[in-house]
C-alpha positions in Angstrom: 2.4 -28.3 23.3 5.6 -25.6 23.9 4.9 -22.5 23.3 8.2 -19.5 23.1 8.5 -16.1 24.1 11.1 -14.4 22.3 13.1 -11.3 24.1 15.3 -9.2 21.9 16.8 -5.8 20.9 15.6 -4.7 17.3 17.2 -3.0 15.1 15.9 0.4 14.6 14.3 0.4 11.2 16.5 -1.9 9.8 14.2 -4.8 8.5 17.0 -7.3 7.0 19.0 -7.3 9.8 15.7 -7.9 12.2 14.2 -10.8 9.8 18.0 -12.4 10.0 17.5 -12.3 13.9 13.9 -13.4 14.0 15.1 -16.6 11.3 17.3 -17.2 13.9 15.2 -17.4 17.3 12.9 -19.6 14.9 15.6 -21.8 14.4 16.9 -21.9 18.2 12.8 -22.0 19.2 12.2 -25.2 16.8 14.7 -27.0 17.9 13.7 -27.0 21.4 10.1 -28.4 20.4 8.2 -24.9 20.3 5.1 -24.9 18.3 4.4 -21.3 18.4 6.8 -18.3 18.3 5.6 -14.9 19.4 7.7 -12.3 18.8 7.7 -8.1 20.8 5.4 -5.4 19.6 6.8 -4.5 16.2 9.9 -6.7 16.3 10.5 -6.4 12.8 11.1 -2.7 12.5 11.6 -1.5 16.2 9.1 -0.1 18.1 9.2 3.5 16.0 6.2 5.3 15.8 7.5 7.8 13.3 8.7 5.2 10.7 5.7 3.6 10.8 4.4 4.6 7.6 7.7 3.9 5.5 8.6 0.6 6.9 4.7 -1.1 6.7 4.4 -3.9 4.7 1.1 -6.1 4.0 0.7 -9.6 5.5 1.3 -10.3 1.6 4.7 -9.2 1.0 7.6 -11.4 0.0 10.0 -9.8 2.7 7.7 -12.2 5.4 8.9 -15.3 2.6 11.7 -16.7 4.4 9.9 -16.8 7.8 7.2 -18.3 6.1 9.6 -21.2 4.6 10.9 -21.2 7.9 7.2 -22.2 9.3 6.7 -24.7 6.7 9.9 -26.8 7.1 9.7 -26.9 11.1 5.9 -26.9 11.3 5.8 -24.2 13.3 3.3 -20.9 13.9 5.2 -18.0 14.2 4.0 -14.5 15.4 5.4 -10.9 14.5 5.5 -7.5 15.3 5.3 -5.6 11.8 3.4 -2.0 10.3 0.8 -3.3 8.4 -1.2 -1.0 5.8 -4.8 -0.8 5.8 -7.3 1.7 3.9 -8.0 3.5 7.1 -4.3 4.3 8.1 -1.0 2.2 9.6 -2.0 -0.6 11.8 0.5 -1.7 14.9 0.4 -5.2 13.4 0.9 -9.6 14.4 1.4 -11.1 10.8 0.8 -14.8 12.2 2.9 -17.3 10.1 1.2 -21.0 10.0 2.8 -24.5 8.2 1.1 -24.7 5.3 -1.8 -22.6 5.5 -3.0 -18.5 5.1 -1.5 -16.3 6.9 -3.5 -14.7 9.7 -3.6 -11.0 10.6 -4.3 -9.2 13.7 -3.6 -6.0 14.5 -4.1 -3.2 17.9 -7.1 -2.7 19.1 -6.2 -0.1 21.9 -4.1 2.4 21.2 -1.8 4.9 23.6 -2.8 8.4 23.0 0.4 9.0 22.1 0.5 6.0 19.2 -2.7 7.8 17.7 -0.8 10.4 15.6 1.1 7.6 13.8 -1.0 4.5 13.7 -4.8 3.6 14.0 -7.3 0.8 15.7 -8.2 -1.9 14.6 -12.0 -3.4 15.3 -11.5 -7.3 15.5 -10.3 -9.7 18.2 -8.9 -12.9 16.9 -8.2 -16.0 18.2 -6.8 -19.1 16.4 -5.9 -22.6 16.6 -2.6 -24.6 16.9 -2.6 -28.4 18.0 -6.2 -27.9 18.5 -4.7 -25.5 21.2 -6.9 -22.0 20.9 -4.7 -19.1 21.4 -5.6 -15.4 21.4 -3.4 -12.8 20.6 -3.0 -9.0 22.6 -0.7 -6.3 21.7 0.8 -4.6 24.8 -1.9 -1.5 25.7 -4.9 -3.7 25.0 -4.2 -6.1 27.1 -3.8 -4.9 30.4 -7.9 -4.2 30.1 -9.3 -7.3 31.2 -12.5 -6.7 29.3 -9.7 -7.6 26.3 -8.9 -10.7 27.5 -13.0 -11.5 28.9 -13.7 -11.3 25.2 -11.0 -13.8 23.7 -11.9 -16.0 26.9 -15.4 -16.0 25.7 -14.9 -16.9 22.5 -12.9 -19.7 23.0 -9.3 -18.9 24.2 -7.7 -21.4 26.2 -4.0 -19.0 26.0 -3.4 -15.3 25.9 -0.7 -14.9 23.5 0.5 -11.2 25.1 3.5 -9.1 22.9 4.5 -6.1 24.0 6.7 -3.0 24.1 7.4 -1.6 27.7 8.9 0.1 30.2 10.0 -0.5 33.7 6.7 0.8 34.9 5.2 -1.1 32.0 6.4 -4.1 33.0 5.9 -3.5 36.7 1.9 -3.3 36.0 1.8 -6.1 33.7 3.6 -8.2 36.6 0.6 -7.2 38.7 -2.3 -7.6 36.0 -1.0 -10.6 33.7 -1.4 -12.7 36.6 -5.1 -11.5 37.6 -6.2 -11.9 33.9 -4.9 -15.7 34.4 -6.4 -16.4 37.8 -9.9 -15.1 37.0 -9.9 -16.5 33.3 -8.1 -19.9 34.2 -5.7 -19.7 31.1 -2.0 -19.4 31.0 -0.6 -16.2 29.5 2.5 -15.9 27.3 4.4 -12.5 27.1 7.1 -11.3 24.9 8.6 -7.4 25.6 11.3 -6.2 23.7 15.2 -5.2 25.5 17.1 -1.8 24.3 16.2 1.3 22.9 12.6 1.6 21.7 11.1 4.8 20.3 11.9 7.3 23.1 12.2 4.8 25.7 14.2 1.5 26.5 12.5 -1.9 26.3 12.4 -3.0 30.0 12.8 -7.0 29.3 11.0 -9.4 31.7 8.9 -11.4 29.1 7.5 -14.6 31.2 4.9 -16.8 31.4 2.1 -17.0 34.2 -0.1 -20.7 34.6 -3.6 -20.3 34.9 -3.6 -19.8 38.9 -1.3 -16.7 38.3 1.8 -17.9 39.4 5.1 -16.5 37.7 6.5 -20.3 35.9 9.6 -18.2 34.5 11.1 -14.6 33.0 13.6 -12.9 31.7 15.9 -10.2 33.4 15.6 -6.7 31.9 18.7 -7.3 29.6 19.3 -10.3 27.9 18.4 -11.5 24.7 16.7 -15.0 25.2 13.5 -16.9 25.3 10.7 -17.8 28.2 9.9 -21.6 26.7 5.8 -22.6 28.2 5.0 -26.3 28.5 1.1 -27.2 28.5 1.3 -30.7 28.7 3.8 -30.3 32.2 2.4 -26.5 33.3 6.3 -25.7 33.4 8.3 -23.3 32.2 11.7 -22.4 31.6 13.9 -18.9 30.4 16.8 -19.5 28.3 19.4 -16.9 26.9 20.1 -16.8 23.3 23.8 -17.1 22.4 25.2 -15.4 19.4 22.1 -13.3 17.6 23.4 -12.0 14.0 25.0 -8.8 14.5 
């Protein structure tokens, strides 16, 4: 099974131009063989703690439609970044897209004290299945505790399916800890970080993908807009750039 990484700029706020970006990298992602797309922390609105609360949407709403169609005519799983509403408060969300079936939710479990003014935790790990593949999800503070990824590994996970939004010193830990969580679990592990400006800080690239004895397969730089494409049945991996995103 090939799984895809996708590294891109989002627009702040600006939902119809990010879902025509993210239609897109599906489309370039599917017709390389991908079976799963994940996509940065909050892809579809920018990382943007503030407009959090105005740009949610539930894992319900018809602006997710046309990714959806998208997931039913190339039979492909598709993970986003995305606000989600909940009773309790604003959720830093992963509406998970499947062919033909519910969508899943997950959502941050572990939050920066500086995302707790604007969003709140949520209390469930998930882990699902593609190609009888069983992936679990982490969103970008969470998973650089390996108790995170101990719990997924226990309850199943054979692939940690990591999107995040970070810095250069972000990035530089994950570099040091992605691989540790996949030498001492024995699973590969898939991340996605976002490029340009992010909140208050810019989005430091390097998305990549690690095989289960920790070695680096392939990553992006810190600037380009592209894809890291993870092969299971071969343990390779390649990074791609993506020509020509919509404006």
């Amino acid at each position: 099974m090939k799984l895809c990484a996708i590294q891109l700029a989002s627009h702040k706020g600006d939902l119809d131009s990010n879902l025509d970006r993210h239609r897109y990298c599906i489309e370039q992602a599917a017709a390389l063989g991908a079976r799963l797309v994940v996509f940065p922390e909050l892809s579809l609105t920018g990382y943007e703690p503030t407009l959090a609360r105005q740009l949610a949407l539930p894992l319900s709403s018809a602006r997710l439609d046309p990714l959806q169609a998208l997931c039913d005519h190339h039979d492909i799983t598709v993970a986003v970044g995305l606000p989600l509403p909940t009773p309790n408060g604003i959720q830093i969300g992963m509406p998970i897209l499947r062919p033909g079936q519910p969508r899943l939710s997950y959502a941050k479990q572990r939050l920066h004290d500086d995302e707790l003014p604007f969003f709140t935790p949520a209390g469930q790990s998930l882990v699902f299945e593609v190609d009888e593949h069983t992936i679990a999800p982490a969103i970008c503070y969470e998973s650089m505790f390996m108790a995170h990824a101990e719990k997924v590994r226990a309850q199943g996970a054979g692939l940690y399916l990591v999107s995040v939004a970070k810095t250069v010193k972000g990035i530089r830990e994950g570099y040091e800890h992605y691989p540790e969580v996949a030498r001492r679990l024995n699973i590969p592990v898939l991340m996605a970080n976002c490029i340009g400006p992010a909140d208050t800080f810019i989005g430091a690239g390097g998305s990549a993908a690690w095989d289960p004895r920790g070695q680096l397969l392939a990553a992006l730089d810190e600037r380009t807009q592209g894809l890291v494409m993870l092969d299971l049945a071969t343990g390779s991996a390649t990074a791609l750039v993506l020509p020509e995103l919509p404006a």
